[in-house]
C-alpha positions, 0 to 999 in steps of 0.5 A, spaced: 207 386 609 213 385 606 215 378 602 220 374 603 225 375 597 224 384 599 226 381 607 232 377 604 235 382 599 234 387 605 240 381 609 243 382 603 244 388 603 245 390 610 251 383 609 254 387 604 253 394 610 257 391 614 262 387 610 264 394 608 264 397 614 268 392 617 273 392 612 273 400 610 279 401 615 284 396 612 282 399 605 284 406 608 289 403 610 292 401 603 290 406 600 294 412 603 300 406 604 300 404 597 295 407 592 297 413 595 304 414 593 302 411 587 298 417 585 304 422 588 309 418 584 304 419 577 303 427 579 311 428 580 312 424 573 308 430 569 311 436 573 316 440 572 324 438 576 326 443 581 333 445 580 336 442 586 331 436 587 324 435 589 319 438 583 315 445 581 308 444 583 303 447 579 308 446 573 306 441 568 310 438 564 311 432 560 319 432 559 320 426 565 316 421 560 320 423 555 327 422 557 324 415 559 325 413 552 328 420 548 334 424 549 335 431 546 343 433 543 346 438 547 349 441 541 344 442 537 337 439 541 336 433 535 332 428 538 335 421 539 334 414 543 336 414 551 341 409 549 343 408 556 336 408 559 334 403 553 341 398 554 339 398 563 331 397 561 333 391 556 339 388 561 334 388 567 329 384 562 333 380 560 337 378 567 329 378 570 328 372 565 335 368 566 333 368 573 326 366 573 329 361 568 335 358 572 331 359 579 326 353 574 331 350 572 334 349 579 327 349 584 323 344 579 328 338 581 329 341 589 321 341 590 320 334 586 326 332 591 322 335 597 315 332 595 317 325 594 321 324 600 317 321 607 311 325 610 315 326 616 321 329 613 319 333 610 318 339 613 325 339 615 326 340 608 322 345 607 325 348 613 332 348 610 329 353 604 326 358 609 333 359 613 336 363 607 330 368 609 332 369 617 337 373 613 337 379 612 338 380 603 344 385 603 347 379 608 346 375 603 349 379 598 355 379 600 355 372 602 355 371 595 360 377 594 365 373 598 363 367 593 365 369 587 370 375 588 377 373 585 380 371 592 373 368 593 371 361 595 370 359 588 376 361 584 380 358 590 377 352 589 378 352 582 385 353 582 386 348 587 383 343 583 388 345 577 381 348 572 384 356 572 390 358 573 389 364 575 382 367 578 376 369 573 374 375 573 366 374 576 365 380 580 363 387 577 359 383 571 352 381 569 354 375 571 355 376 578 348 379 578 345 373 575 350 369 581 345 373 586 339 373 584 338 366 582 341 364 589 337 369 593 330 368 590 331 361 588 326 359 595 321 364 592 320 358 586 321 352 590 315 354 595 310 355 590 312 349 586 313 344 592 306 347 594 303 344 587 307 337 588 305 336 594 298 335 592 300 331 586 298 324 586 303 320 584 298 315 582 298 317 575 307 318 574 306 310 576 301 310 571 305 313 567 311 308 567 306 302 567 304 305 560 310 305 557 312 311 557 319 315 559 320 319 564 322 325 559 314 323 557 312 323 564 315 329 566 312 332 559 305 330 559 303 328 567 308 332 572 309 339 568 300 340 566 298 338 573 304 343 577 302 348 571 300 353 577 305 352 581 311 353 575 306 359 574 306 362 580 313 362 583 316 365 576 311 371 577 315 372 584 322 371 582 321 375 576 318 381 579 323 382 586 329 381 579 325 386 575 325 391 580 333 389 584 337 394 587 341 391 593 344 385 589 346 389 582 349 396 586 353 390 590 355 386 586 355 389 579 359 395 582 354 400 581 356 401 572 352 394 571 346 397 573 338 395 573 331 399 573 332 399 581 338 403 580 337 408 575 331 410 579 335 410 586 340 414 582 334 420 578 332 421 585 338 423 589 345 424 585 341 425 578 336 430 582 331 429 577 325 426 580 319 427 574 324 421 570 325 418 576 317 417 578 316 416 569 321 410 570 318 408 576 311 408 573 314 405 567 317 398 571 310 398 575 306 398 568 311 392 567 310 388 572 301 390 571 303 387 564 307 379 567 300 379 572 295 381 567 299 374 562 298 370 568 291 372 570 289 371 563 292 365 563 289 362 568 283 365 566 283 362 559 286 354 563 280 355 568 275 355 562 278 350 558 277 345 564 270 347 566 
């Protein structure tokens, strides 16, 4: 006669059966729509490039990988740094970090704003920063557009007001990207953060200003540690869509500005080298695998030092 531990493994495992059954389609499902091509992007990276497009199945080859980061003289096939590629992966790094840092700079304020406002109003708050989101993104990059031009909203309202004599050159920079990104994904930072504010109990900030302390120390030591999640979480998703941007930088960078989504875009069409372009699509993958791994570690290593 079987015992009740052998009765209760065998539920056990018939549980994990059946949650396995049940979740086998939408597993299969993510499989062939999203690790799938991943595959078919790693296999194309160590394949030879067909001559007009496409690749040579069956033909291996590590040149792709190669001129990610390397680049051979046309003359005398001396081996040299891809300054152009290495100039496009550092711009993209860098514009993704300004946005993250800027959209911080400005979500932290909105959210703390929307957070202590009335229980009653505040969903309509919140509802305000979700509208940009019923817009389609390339919309909004030209709202943007027509922002920043030389005959744009803010030149015209400069020069009126007599601080420019005549338009600033904005459009067509590193600039402008920065302009469009900060503004487009800044309600992916303001969520998240008012997410955490929402449940913080101001409780302690009073206790805080009770015990003398100024508010750059209350922020410091009381608001940021305890909105640290979403301080986290929200400059994880601005940096990722800016790491990997195409619309906003080919609209307004002009197309000479260009950032990872870009030169991806331009190896598989115009440029007709699909090996590099699916390396430099596995290369901006291992990127942002990098920023979740730093933010899982993280949080790893906070949740233990809490317990």
């Amino acid at each position: 006669m079987d015992t009740a531990s052998e009765v209760a493994k065998r539920a056990e495992r018939a549980d994990v059966r059946s949650r396995w059954l049940l979740s086998a389609p939408a597993l299969l499902v993510i499989f062939f729509a999203a690790v799938g091509p991943l595959f078919v992007m790693l296999a194309y990276s160590f394949m030879v490039k067909g001559d007009y497009g496409d690749v040579k199945p069956g033909e291996f080859s590590l040149d792709g990988w190669f001129s990610v980061f390397f680049q051979r003289d046309i003359f005398d096939d001396t081996v040299g740094l891809a300054d152009a590629h290495l100039s496009i992966f550092w711009r993209s790094v860098k514009l993704s970090l300004i946005t993250t840092m800027l959209a911080l700079a400005f979500g932290f304020p909105t959210a703390y704003f929307i957070a202590t406002r009335p229980a009653r109003t505040r969903e309509v708050w919140v509802f305000l920063i979700t509208i940009p989101f019923w817009t389609n993104l390339l919309i909004r990059t030209f709202a943007m557009q027509e922002v920043i031009r030389n005959e744009g909203i803010l030149n015209t309202l400069m020069m009126w007001l007599g601080l420019i004599d005549q338009p600033i050159q904005l459009m067509y920079t590193d600039a402008a990207i920065l302009f469009g990104m900060v503004y487009v994904y800044l309600p992916l930072m303001v969520l998240p953060l008012y997410a955490s504010m929402e449940k913080l109990d101001f409780n302690l900030v009073e206790a805080g200003y009770d015990l003398y302390a100024t508010r750059l120390r209350v922020l410091w030591r009381i608001i940021i540690p305890l909105v640290r999640p979403g301080v986290i979480a929200g400059s994880i998703l601005v940096f990722i869509p800016s790491l990997g941007a195409y619309v906003i930088p080919r609209v307004l960078g002009g197309g000479k500005n260009m950032m990872l989504g870009n030169l991806i875009e331009l190896q598989f069409g115009a440029g007709r080298n699909w090996p590099l372009g699916a390396a430099i699509s596995i290369t901006l993958m291992a990127i942002v695998m990098l920023a979740l791994l730093v933010y899982v570690r993280n949080e790893a290593r906070s949740g233990a030092q809490n317990v």
